[in-house]
MIGU-859056 format. One record per residue (C-alpha): residue number from 1; residue in one letter; chain; z, x negated, y negated. Coordinates in Angstrom, 3 decimals, always signed. Each point is the difference from the previous one (the first is absolute). Example, Ala and Ser with C-alpha at 12.3 -4.5 7.8 and 13.67 -1.06 7.14 Angstrom:
<recs>
<rec nr="1" rest="A" kette="A" z="+7.800" x="-12.300" y="+4.500"/>
<rec nr="2" rest="S" kette="A" z="-0.660" x="-1.370" y="-3.440"/>
</recs>
This chain:
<recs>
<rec nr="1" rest="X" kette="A" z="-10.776" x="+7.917" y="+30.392"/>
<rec nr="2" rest="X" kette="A" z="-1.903" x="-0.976" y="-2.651"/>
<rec nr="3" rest="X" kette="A" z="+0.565" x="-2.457" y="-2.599"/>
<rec nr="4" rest="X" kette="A" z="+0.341" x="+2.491" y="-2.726"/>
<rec nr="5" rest="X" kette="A" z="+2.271" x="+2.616" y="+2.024"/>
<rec nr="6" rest="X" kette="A" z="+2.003" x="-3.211" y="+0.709"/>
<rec nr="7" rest="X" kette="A" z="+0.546" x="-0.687" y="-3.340"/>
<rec nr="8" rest="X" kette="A" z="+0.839" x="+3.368" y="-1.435"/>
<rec nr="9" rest="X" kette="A" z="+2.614" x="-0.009" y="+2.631"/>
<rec nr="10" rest="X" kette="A" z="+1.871" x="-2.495" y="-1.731"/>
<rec nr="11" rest="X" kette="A" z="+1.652" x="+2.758" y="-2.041"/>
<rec nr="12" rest="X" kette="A" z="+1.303" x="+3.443" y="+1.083"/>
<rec nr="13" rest="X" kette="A" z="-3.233" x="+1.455" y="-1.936"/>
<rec nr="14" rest="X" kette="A" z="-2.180" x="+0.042" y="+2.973"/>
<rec nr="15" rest="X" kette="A" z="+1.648" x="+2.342" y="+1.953"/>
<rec nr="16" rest="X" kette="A" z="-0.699" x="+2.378" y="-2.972"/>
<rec nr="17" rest="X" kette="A" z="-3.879" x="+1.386" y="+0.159"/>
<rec nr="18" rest="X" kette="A" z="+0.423" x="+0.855" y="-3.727"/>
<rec nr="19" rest="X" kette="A" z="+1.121" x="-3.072" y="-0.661"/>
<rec nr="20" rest="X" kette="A" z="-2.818" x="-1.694" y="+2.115"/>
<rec nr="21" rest="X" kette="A" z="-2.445" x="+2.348" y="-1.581"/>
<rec nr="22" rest="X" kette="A" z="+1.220" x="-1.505" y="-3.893"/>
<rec nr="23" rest="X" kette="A" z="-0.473" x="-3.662" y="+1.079"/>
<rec nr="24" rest="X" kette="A" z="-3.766" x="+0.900" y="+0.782"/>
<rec nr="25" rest="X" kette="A" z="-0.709" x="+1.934" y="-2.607"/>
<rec nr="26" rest="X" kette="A" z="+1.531" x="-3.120" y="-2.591"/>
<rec nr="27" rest="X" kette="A" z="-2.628" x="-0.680" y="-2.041"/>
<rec nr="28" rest="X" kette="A" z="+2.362" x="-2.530" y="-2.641"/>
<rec nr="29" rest="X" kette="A" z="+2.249" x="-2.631" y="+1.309"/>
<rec nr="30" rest="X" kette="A" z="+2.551" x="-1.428" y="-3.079"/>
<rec nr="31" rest="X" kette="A" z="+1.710" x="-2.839" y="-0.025"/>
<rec nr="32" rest="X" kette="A" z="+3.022" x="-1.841" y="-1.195"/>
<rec nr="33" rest="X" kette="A" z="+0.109" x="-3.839" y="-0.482"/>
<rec nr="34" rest="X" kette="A" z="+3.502" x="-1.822" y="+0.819"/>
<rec nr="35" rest="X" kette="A" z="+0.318" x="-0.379" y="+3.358"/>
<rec nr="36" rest="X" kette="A" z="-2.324" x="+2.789" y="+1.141"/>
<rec nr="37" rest="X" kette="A" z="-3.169" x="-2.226" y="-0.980"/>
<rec nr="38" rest="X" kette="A" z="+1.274" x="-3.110" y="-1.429"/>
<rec nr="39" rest="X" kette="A" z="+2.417" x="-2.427" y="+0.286"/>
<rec nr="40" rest="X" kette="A" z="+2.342" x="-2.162" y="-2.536"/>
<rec nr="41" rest="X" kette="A" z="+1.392" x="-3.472" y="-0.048"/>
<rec nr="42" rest="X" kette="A" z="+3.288" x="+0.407" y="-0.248"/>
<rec nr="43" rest="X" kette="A" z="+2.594" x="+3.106" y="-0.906"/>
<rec nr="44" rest="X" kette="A" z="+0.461" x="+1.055" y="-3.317"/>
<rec nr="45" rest="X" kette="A" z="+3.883" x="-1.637" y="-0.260"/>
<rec nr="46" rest="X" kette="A" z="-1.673" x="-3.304" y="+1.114"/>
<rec nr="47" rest="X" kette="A" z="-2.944" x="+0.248" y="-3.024"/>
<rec nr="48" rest="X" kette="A" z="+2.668" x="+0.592" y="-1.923"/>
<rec nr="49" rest="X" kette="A" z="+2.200" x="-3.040" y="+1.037"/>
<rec nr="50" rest="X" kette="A" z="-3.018" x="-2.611" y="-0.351"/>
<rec nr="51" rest="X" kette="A" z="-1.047" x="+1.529" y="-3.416"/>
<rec nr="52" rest="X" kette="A" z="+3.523" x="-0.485" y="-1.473"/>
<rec nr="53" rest="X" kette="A" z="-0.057" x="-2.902" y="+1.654"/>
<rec nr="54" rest="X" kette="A" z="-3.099" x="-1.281" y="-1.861"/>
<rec nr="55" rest="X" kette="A" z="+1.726" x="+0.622" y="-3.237"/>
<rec nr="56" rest="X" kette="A" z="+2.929" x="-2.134" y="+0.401"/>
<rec nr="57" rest="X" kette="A" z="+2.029" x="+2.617" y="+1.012"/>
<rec nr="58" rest="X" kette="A" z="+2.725" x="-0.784" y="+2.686"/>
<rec nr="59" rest="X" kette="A" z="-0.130" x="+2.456" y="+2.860"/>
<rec nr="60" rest="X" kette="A" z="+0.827" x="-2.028" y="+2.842"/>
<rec nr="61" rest="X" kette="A" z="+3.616" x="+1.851" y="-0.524"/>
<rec nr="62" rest="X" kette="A" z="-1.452" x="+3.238" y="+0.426"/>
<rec nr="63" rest="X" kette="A" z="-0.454" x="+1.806" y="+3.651"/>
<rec nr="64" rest="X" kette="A" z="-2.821" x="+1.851" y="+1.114"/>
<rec nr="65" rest="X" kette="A" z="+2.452" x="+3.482" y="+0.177"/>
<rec nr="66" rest="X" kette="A" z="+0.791" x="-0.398" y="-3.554"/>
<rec nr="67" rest="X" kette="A" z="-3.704" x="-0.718" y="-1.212"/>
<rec nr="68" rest="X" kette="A" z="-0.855" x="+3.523" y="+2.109"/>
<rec nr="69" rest="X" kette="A" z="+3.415" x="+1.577" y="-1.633"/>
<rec nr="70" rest="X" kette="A" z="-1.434" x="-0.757" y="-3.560"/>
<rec nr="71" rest="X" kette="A" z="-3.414" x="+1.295" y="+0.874"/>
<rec nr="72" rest="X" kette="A" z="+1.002" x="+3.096" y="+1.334"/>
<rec nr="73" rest="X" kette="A" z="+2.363" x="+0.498" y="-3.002"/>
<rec nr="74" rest="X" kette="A" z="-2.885" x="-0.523" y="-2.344"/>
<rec nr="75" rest="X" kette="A" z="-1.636" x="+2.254" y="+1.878"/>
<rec nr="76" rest="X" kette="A" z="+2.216" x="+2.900" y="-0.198"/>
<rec nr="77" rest="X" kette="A" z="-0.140" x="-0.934" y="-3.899"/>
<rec nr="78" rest="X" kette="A" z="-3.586" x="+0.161" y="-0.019"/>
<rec nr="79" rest="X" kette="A" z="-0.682" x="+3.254" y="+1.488"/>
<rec nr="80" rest="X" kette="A" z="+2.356" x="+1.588" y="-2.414"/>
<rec nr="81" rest="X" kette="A" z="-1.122" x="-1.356" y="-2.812"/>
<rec nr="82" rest="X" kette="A" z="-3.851" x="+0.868" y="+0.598"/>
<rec nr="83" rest="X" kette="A" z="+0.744" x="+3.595" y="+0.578"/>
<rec nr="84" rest="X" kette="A" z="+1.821" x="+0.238" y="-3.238"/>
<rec nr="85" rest="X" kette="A" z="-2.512" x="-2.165" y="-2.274"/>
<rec nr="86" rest="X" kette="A" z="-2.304" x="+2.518" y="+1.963"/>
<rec nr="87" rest="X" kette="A" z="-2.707" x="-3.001" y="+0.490"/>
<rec nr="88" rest="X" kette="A" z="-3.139" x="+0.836" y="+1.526"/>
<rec nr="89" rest="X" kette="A" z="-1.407" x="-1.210" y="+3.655"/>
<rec nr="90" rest="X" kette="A" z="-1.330" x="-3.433" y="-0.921"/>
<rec nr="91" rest="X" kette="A" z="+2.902" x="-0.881" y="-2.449"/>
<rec nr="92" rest="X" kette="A" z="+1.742" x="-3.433" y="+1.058"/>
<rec nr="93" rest="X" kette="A" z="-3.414" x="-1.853" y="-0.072"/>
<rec nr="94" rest="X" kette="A" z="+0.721" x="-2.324" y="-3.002"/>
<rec nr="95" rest="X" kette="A" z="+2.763" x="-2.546" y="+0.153"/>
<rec nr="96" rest="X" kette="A" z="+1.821" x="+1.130" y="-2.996"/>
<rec nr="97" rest="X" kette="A" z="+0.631" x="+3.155" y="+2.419"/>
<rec nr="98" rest="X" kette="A" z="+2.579" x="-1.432" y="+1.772"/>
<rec nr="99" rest="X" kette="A" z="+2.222" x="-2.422" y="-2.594"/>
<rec nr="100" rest="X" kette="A" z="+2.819" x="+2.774" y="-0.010"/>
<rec nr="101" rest="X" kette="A" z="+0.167" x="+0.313" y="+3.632"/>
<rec nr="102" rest="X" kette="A" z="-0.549" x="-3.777" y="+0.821"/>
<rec nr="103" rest="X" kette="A" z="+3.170" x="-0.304" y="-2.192"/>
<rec nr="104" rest="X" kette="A" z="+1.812" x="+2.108" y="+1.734"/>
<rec nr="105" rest="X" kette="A" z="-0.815" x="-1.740" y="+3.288"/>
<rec nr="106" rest="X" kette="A" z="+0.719" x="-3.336" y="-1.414"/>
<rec nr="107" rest="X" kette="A" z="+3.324" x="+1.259" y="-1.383"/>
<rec nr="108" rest="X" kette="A" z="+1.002" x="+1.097" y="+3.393"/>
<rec nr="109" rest="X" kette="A" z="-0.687" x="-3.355" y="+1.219"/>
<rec nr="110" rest="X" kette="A" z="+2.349" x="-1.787" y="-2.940"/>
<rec nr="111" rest="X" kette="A" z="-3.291" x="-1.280" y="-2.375"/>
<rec nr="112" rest="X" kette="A" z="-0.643" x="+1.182" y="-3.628"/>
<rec nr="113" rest="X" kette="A" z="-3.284" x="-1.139" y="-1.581"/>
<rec nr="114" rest="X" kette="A" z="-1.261" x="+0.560" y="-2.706"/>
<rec nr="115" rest="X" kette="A" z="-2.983" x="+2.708" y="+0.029"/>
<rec nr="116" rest="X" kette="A" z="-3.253" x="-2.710" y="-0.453"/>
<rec nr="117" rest="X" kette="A" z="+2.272" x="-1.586" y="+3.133"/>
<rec nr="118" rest="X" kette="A" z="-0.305" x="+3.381" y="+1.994"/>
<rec nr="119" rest="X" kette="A" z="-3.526" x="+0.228" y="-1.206"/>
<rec nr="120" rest="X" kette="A" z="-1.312" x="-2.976" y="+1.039"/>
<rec nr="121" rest="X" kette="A" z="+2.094" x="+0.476" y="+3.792"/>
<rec nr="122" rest="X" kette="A" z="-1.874" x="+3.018" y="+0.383"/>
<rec nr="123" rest="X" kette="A" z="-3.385" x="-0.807" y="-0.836"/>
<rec nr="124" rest="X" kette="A" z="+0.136" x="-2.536" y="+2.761"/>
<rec nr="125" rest="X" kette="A" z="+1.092" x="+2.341" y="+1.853"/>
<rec nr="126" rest="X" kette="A" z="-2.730" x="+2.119" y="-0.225"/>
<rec nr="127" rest="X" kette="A" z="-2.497" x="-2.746" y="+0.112"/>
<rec nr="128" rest="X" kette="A" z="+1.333" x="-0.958" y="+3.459"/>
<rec nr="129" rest="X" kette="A" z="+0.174" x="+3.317" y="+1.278"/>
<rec nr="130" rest="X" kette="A" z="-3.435" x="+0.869" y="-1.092"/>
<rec nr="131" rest="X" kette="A" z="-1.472" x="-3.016" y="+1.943"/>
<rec nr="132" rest="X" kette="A" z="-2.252" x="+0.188" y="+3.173"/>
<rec nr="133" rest="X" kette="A" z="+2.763" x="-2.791" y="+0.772"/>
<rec nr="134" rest="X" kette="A" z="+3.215" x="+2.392" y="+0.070"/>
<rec nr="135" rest="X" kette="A" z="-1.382" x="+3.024" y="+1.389"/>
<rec nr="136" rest="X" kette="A" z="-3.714" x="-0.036" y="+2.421"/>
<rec nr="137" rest="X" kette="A" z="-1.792" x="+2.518" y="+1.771"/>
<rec nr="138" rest="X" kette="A" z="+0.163" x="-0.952" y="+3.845"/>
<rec nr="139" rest="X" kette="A" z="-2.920" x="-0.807" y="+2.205"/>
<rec nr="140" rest="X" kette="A" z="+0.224" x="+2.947" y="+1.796"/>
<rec nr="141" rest="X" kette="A" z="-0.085" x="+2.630" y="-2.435"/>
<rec nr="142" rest="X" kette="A" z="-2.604" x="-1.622" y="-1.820"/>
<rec nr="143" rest="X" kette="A" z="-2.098" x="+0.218" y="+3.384"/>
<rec nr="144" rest="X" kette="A" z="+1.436" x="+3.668" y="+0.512"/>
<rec nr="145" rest="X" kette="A" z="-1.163" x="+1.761" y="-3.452"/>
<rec nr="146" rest="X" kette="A" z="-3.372" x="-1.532" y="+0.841"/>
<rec nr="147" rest="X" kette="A" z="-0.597" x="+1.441" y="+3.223"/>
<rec nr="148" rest="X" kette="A" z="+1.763" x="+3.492" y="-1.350"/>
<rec nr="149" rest="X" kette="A" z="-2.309" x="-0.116" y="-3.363"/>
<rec nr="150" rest="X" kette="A" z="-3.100" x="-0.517" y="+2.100"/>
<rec nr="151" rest="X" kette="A" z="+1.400" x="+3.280" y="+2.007"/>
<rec nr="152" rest="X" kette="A" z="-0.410" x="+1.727" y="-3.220"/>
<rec nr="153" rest="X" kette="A" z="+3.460" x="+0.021" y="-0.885"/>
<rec nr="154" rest="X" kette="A" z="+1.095" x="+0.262" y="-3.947"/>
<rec nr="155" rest="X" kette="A" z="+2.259" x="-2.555" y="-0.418"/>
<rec nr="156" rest="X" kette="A" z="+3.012" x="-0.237" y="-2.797"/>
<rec nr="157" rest="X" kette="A" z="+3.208" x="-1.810" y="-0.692"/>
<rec nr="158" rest="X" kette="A" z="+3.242" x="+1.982" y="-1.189"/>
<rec nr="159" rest="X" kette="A" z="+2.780" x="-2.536" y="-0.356"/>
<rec nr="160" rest="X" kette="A" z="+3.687" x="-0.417" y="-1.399"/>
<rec nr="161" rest="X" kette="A" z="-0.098" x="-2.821" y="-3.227"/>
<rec nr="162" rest="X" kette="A" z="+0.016" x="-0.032" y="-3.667"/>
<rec nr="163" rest="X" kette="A" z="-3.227" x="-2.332" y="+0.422"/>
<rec nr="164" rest="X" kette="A" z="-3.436" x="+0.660" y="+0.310"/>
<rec nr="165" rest="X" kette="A" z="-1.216" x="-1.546" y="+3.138"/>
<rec nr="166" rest="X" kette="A" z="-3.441" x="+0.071" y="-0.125"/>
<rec nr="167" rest="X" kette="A" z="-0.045" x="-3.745" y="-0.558"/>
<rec nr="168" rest="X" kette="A" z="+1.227" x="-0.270" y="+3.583"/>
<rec nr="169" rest="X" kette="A" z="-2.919" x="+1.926" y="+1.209"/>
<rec nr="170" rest="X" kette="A" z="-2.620" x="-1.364" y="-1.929"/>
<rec nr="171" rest="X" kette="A" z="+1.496" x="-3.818" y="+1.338"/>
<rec nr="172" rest="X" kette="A" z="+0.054" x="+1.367" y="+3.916"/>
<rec nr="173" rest="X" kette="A" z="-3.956" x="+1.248" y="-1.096"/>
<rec nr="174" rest="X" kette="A" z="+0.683" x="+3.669" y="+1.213"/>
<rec nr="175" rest="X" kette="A" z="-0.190" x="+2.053" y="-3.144"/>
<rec nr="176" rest="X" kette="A" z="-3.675" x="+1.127" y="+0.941"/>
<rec nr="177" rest="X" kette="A" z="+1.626" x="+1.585" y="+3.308"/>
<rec nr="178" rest="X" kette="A" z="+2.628" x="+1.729" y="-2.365"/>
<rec nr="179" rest="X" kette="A" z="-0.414" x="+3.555" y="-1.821"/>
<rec nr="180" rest="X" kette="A" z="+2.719" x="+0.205" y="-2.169"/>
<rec nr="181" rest="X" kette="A" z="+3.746" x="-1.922" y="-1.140"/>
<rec nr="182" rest="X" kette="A" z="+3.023" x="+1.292" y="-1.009"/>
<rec nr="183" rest="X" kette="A" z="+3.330" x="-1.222" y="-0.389"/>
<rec nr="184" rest="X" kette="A" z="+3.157" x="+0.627" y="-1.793"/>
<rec nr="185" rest="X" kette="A" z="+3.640" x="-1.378" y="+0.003"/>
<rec nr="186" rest="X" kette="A" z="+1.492" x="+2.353" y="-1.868"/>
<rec nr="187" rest="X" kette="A" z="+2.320" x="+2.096" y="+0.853"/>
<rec nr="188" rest="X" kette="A" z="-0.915" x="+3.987" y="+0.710"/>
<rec nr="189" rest="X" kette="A" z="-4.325" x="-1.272" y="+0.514"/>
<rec nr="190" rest="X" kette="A" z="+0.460" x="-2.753" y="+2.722"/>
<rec nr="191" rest="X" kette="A" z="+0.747" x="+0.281" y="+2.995"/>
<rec nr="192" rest="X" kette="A" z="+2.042" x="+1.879" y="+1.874"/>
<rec nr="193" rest="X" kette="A" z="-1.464" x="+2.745" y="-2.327"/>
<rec nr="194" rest="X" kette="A" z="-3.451" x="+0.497" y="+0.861"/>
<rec nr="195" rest="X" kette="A" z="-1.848" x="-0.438" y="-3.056"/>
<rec nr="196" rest="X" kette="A" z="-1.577" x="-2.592" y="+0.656"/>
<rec nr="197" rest="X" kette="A" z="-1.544" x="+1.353" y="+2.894"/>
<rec nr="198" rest="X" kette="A" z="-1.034" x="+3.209" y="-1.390"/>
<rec nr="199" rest="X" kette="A" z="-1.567" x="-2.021" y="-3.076"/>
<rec nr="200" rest="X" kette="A" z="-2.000" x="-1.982" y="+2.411"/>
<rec nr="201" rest="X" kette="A" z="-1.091" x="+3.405" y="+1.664"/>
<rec nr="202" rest="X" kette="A" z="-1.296" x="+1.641" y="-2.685"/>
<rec nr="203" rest="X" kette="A" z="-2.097" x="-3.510" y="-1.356"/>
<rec nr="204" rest="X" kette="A" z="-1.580" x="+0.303" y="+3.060"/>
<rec nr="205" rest="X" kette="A" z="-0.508" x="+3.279" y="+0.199"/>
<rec nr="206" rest="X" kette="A" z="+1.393" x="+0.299" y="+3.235"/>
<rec nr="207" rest="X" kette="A" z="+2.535" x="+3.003" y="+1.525"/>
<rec nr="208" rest="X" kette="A" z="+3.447" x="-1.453" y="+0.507"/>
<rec nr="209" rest="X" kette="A" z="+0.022" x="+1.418" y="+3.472"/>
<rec nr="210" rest="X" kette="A" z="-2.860" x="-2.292" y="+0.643"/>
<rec nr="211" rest="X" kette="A" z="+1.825" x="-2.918" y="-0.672"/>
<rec nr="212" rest="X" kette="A" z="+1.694" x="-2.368" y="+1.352"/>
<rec nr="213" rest="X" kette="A" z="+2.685" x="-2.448" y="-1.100"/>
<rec nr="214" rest="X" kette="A" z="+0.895" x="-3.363" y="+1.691"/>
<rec nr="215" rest="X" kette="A" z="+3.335" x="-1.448" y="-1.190"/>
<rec nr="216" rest="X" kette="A" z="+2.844" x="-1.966" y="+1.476"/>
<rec nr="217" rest="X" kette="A" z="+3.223" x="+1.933" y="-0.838"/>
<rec nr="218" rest="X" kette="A" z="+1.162" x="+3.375" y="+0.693"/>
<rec nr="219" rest="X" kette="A" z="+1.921" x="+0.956" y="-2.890"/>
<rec nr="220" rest="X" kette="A" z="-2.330" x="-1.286" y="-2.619"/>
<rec nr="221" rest="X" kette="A" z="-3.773" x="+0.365" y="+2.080"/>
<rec nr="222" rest="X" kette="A" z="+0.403" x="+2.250" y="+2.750"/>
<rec nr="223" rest="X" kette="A" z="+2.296" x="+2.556" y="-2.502"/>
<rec nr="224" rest="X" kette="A" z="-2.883" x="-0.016" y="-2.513"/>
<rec nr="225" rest="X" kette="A" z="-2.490" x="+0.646" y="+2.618"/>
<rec nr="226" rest="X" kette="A" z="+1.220" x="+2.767" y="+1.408"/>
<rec nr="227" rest="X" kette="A" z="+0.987" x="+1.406" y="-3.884"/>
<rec nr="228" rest="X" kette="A" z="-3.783" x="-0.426" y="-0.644"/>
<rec nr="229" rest="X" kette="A" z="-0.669" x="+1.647" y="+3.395"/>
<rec nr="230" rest="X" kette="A" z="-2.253" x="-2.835" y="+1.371"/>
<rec nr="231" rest="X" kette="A" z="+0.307" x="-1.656" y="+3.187"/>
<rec nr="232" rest="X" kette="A" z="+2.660" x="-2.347" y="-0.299"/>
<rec nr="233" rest="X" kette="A" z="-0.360" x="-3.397" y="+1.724"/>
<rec nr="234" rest="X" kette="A" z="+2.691" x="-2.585" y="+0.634"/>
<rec nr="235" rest="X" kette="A" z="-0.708" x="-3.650" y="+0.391"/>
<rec nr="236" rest="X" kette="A" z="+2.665" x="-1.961" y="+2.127"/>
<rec nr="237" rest="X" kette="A" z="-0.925" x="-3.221" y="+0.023"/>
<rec nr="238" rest="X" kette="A" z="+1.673" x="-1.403" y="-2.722"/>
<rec nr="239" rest="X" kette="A" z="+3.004" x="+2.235" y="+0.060"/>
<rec nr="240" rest="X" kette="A" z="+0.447" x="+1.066" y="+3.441"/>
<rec nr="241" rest="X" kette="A" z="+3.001" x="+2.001" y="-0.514"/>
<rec nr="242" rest="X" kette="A" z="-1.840" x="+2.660" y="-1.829"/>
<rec nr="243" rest="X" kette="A" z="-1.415" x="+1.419" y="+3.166"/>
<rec nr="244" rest="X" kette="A" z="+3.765" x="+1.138" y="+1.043"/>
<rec nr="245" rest="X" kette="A" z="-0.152" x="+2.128" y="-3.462"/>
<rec nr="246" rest="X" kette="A" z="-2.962" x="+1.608" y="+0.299"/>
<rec nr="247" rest="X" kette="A" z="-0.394" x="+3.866" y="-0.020"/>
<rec nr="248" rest="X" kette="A" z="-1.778" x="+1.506" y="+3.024"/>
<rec nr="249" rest="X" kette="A" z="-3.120" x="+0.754" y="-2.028"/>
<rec nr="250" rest="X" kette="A" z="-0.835" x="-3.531" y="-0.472"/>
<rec nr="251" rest="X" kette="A" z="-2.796" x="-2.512" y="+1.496"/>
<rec nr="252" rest="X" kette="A" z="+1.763" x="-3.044" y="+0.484"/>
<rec nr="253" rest="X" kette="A" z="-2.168" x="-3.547" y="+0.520"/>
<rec nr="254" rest="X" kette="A" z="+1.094" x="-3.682" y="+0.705"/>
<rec nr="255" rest="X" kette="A" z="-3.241" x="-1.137" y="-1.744"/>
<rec nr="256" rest="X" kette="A" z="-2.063" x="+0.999" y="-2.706"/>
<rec nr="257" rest="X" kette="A" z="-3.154" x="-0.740" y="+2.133"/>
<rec nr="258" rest="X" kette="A" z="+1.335" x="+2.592" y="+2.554"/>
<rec nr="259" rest="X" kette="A" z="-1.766" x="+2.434" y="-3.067"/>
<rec nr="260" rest="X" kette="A" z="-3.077" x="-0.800" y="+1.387"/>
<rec nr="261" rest="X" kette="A" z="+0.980" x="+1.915" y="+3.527"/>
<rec nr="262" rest="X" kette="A" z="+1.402" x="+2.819" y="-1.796"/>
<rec nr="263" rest="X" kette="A" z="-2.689" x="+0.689" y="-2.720"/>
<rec nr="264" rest="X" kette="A" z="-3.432" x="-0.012" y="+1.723"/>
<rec nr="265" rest="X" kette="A" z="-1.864" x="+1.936" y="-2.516"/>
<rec nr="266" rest="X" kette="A" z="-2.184" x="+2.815" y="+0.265"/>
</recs>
């Protein structure tokens, strides 16, 4: 067996010559960042702790559950709140975005500040989260897009944020390998809705069934894969459970250099 037949057999695809028959005729492989490509320093609850922290505000108090509990509730808030205001793709970009839902958050955890307080909490915020420090491409994918971009692969990144991440890219030195970036956060154009996807398709000028899209969850990547009809592929190796949810259709890797088996070009 070859390397390459022993790699598609990873997910149910291969025993599906149709299915073999759209992995070799890929001619775009897109990508999302956290955790399919790049890693981050600590969990969003635990930024949040040590920013608070940094302004003098006590959170030792405060357990990890109900840090997650006010996230998700923010959350909830959030995606309500864009749909209604009707914001476009990119909105949540600028700081001053996010003082009415940072308030919220904070309110849920017992704090009222005053709005230049909020402010100034979430620019950090976004400073640290826009770092090369908080979030980095991994060694392995860096190596991978090479070897798939000198296959003649178009490249692209379709990702779930409110922030550009091209600065990521441009730090990790791989935006020459890359075709096109999109993202969005908002609710209704990211992700599981396949906008993003299909935006990225039709920069590059390539048909959806072409595509390919590497993620690390089901419900948000794998979903708005298969609602974009590409060929959806799973990465387990930094949430291994995933692989249990999977739908039959889908190509499921421990590694992101296992791409390089699986995508030989034409």
């Amino acid at each position: 067996m070859s390397e390459n037949e022993l790699s598609i057999t990873r997910g149910t695809m291969s025993k599906d010559l149709d299915s073999r028959e759209r992995i070799e005729r890929t001619k775009a492989i897109i990508f999302d960042l956290h955790h399919t490509i790049t890693k981050t320093r600590e969990s969003p609850s635990e930024l949040l702790r040590n920013i608070l922290a940094e302004f003098k505000i006590e959170v030792a108090n405060i357990s990890n559950n109900t840090l997650q509990e006010a996230f998700e509730y923010m959350d909830r808030w959030m995606a309500r709140y864009q749909v209604e205001q009707n914001v476009g793709p990119h909105w949540g970009g600028k700081a001053e975005d996010w003082i009415q839902a940072d308030r919220i958050m904070l309110e849920r955890l017992g704090y009222e500040f005053s709005e230049q307080k909020i402010l100034e909490i979430e620019k950090k915020w976004k400073r640290e989260t826009k770092s090369a420090d908080f979030e980095w491409l991994i060694e392995e994918a860096i190596e991978t897009m090479q070897v798939l971009h000198s296959r003649g692969y178009i490249l692209a990144i379709a990702t779930r944020r409110h922030d550009n991440p091209t600065g990521k890219l441009k730090h990790a030195e791989v935006t020459d390998l890359i075709s096109c970036i999109e993202w969005s956060g908002v609710s209704g154009y990211a992700k599981p809705n396949p906008y993003t996807l299909l935006s990225v398709s039709k920069q590059i000028e390539v048909n959806p069934r072409l595509c390919a899209y590497v993620g690390n969850y089901v419900d948000l990547d794998v979903i708005a894969a298969r609602r974009a009809e590409m060929v959806p592929v799973l990465t387990t190796w930094a949430n291994p459970d995933e692989e249990g949810k999977a739908p039959e259709d889908t190509i499921i890797i421990d590694s992101v250099d296992e791409l390089i088996h699986l995508f030989l070009g034409s």
